[in-house]
N, C-alpha and C positions, 0 to 999 in steps of 0.2 A: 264373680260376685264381689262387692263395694264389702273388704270388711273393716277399714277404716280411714277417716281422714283430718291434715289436720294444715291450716290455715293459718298468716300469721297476721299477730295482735299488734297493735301500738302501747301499750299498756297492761300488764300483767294484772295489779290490781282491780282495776277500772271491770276490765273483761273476765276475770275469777268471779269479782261482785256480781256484773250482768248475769253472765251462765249456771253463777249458783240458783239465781232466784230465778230466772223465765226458763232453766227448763227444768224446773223439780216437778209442776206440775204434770208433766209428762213422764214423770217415774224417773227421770235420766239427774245422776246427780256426778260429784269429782269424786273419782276412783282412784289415779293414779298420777304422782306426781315422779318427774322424770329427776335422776339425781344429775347433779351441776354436771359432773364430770363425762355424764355422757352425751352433753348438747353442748360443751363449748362454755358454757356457763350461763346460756339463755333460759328461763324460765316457760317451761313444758309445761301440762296440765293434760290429762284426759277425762273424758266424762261417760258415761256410759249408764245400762243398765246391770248387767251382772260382769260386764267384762269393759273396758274404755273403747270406744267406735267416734269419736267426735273429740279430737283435738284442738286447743290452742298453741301456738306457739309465741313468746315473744320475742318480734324480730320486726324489720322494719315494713309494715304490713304494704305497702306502695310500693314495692318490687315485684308482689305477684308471687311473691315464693307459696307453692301447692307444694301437697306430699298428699298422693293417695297409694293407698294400698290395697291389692286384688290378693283374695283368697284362692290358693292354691290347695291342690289336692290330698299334694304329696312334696316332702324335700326334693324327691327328683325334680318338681314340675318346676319347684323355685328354680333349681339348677338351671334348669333347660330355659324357663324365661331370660337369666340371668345371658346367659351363651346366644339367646336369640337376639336381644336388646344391644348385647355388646356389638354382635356382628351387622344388626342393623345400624348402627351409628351413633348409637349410647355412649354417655361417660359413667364410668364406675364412679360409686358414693355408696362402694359396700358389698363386699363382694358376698356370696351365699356361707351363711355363717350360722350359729344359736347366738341369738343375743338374750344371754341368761336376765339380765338387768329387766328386761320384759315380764317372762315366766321361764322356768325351765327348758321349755320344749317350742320359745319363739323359734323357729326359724325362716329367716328372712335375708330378703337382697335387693341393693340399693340400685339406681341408674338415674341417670340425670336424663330426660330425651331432648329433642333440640332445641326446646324453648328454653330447658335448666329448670324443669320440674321434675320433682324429683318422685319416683314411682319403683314401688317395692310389690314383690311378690313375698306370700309370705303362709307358712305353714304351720299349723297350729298342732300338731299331733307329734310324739316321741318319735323317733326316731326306730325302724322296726325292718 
């Protein structure tokens, strides 16, 4: 399952302004802004309904740079995507980790696949 994704902008303002207003009507408003320190210093944004599911990024949007992320079961299942991807021909951009900066109990793992899109498995539950 699609549990989020997130595309890049040419314009942080520009596209903050657009998504606040075309998709409020739809219940989806910005939830969560990502701190400098953990993007390199580019300007993040998520939007969502009760949790962020629809990111922006600012970055240079004509590279094609994707990041989607597939919901996982379990921290093992991150693991194992993580170890499948590697050994299929992935590059690391993150190896299975919490990333507290998220919520508590992100956890999640990066891989770049052949094209250098970047695709994370990621588990949303404590750790048990």
């Amino acid at each position: 399952m699609l549990d989020h994704i997130t595309f890049g902008i040419t314009s942080f303002a520009r596209s903050t302004a657009f998504y606040d207003k075309a998709l409020a009507p739809l219940g989806v408003k910005r939830l969560f802004d990502v701190p400098p320190e953990h993007t390199g210093g580019i300007s993040v944004t998520g939007y969502g309904d009760t949790r962020p599911w629809f990111w922006i990024a600012e970055q240079d949007a004509t590279t094609g740079k994707l990041h989607i992320a597939l919901q996982a079961k379990s921290r093992a299942d991150v693991d194992a995507f993580y170890a499948a991807a590697m050994a299929a021909g992935g590059r690391d951009n993150g190896g299975p980790g919490v990333r507290p900066h998220y919520h508590p109990d992100y956890y999640g793992a990066f891989v770049l696949d052949p094209d250098g899109h970047n695709i994370e498995a990621v588990c949303h539950t404590a750790a048990g």
